[in-house]
C-alpha positions as a printed Julia matrix, in Angstrom:
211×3 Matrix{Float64}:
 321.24  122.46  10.85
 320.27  123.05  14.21
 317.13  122.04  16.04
 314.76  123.7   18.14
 313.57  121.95  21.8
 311.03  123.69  24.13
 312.77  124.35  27.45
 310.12  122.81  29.72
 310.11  118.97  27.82
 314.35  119.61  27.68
 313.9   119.45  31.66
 310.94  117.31  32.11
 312.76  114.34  34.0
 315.7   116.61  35.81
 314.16  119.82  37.65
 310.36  119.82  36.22
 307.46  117.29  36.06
 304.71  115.56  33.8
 301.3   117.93  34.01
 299.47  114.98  33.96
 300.3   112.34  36.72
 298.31  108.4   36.04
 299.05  105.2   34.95
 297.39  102.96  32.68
 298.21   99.26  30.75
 298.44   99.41  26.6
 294.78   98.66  26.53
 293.75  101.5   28.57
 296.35  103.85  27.41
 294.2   105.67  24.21
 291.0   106.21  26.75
 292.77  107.8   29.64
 294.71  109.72  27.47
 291.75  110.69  25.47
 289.76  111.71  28.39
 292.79  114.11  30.17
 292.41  116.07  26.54
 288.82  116.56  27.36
 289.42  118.12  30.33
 291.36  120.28  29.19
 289.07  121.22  26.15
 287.29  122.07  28.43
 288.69  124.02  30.36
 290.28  125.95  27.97
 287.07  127.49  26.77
 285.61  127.81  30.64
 288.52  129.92  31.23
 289.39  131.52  28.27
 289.23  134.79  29.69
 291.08  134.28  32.82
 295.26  134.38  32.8
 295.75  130.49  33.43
 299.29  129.37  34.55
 298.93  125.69  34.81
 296.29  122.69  34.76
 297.68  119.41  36.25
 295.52  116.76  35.4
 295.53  113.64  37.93
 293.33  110.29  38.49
 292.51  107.95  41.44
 290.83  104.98  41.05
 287.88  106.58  39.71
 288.01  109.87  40.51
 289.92  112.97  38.43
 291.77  115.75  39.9
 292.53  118.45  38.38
 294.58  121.47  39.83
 294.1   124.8   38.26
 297.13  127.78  39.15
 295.76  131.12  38.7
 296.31  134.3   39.59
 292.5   135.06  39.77
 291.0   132.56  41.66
 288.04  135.07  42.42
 287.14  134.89  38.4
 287.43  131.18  38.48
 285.21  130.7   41.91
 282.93  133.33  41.49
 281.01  134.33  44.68
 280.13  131.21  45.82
 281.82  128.55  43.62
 279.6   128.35  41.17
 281.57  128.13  38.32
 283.63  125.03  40.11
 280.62  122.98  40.41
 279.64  123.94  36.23
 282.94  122.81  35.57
 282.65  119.58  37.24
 279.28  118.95  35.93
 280.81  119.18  32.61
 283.4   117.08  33.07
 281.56  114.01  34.8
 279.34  114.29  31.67
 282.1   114.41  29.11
 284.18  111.32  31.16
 281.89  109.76  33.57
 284.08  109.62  36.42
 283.55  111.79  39.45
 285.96  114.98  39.37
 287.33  116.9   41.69
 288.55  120.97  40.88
 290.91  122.76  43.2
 291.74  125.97  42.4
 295.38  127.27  43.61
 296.51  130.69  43.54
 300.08  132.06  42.27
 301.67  134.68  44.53
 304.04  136.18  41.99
 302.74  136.09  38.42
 304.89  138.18  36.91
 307.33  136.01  36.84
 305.27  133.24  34.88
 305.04  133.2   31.41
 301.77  132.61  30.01
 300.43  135.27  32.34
 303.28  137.7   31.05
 301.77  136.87  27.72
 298.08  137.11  28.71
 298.97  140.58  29.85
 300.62  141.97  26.88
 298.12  140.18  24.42
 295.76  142.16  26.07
 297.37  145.3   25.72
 298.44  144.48  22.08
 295.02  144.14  21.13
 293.12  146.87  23.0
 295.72  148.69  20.23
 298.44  149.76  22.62
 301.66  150.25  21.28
 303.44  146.77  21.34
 307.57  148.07  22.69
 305.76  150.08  25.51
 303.23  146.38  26.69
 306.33  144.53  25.78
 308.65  146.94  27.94
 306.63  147.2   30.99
 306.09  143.64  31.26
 310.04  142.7   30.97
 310.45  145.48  34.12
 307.36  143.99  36.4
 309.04  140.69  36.4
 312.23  142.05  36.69
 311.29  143.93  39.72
 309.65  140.44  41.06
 312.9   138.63  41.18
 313.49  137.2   37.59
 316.82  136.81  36.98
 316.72  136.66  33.17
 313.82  137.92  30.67
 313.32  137.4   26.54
 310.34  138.01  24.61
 309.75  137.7   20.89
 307.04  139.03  18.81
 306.37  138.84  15.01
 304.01  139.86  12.84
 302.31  143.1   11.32
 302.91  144.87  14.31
 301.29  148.33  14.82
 299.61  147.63  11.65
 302.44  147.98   9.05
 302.33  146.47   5.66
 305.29  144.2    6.07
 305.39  141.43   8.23
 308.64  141.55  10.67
 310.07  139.85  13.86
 311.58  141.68  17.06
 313.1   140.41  19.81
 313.57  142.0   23.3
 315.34  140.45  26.16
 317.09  141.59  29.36
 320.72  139.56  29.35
 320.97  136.46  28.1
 318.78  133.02  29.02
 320.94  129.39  29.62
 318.45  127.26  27.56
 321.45  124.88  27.14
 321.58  124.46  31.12
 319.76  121.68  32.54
 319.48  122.91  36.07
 318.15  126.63  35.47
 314.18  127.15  35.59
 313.47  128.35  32.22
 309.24  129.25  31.98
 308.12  129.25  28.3
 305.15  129.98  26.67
 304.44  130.37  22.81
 301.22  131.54  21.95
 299.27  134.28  19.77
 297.15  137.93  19.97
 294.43  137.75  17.61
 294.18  141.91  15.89
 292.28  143.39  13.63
 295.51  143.55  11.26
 295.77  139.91  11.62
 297.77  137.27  14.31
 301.1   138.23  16.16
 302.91  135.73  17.59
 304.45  136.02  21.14
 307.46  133.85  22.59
 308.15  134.33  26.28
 311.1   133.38  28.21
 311.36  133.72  32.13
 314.28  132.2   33.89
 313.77  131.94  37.34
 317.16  130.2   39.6
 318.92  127.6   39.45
 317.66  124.0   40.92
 320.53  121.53  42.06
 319.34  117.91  43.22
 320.42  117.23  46.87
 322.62  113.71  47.21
């Protein structure tokens, strides 16, 4: 038997870190932890719509800061921030603490996962053939710099009556190496024939730790 690990907690304490960055006692532990999963029920359906990288989620004193990494920031400002200040109205009401929303744009997207995915689910369900999204995606990011590129899909893909799993992938990804930036993202494209799944793999370079 062997066991699966995500590649992003397998490297949490080497070359990556926590998305959420506070500290509280075994008292306040549930309440701070229950309030950084409100934010971000919240801002999943804010920006449901908009290809999300990351939200770090981090407090002082009595204040929350939370970082969003987009490659949109226009969708997520709007003209005049607008949407920034909704979204912090929403989450003083939902917490009551004061909050504070930067938004941070991401230069190369195409060679982060869940935008790789938010692309091709797109495509996938506007009913475009799934090897050509699938295909055009693994050369964009190749083209950006990515060393290494996998991507898995399953389900009843272009319709068909049996359910089946492909896999496409440019060379080979070192999830067993500790020091190489692996991006991951497993998520799903809601169809009219029903849900396909999507696994992404993006490996980036290597990271060694200076002495």
């Amino acid at each position: 038997m062997w066991h699966k690990v995500s590649p992003i907690a397998f490297r949490i304490p080497y070359i990556l870190n926590w998305k959420s960055s506070w500290y509280a006692n075994k008292k306040n532990y549930r309440d701070f932890l229950a309030i950084d999963l409100n934010v971000r029920d919240i801002l999943k359906v804010e920006l449901a719509w908009i290809p999300v990288w990351d939200i770090m989620v981090s407090r002082e004193q009595d204040i929350i800061k939370v970082d969003i990494f987009t490659s949109k920031t226009a969708l997520v400002l709007w003209k005049t921030g607008e949407n920034v200040e909704k979204i912090k109205e929403k989450i003083s009401k939902k917490t009551w603490f004061k909050s504070q929303v930067n938004v941070k744009e991401i230069k190369k997207p195409d060679l982060n996962a869940k935008i790789v995915w938010y692309m091709i689910s797109n495509q996938i369900e506007k009913r475009m053939p799934y090897k050509r999204a699938i295909k055009q995606a693994i050369s964009r990011s190749m083209e950006k710099g990515a060393r290494w590129i996998k991507v898995k899909v399953w389900g009843r893909l272009n319709g068909a009556d049996i359910a089946r799993k492909e896999t496409f992938k440019d060379w080979n990804i070192p999830t067993q190496t500790i020091r190489s930036n692996i991006d991951y993202c497993s998520v799903r494209a809601e169809t009219i024939y029903g849900t396909i799944g999507l696994k992404v793999w993006i490996y980036k370079w290597d990271v060694f730790k200076k002495k």
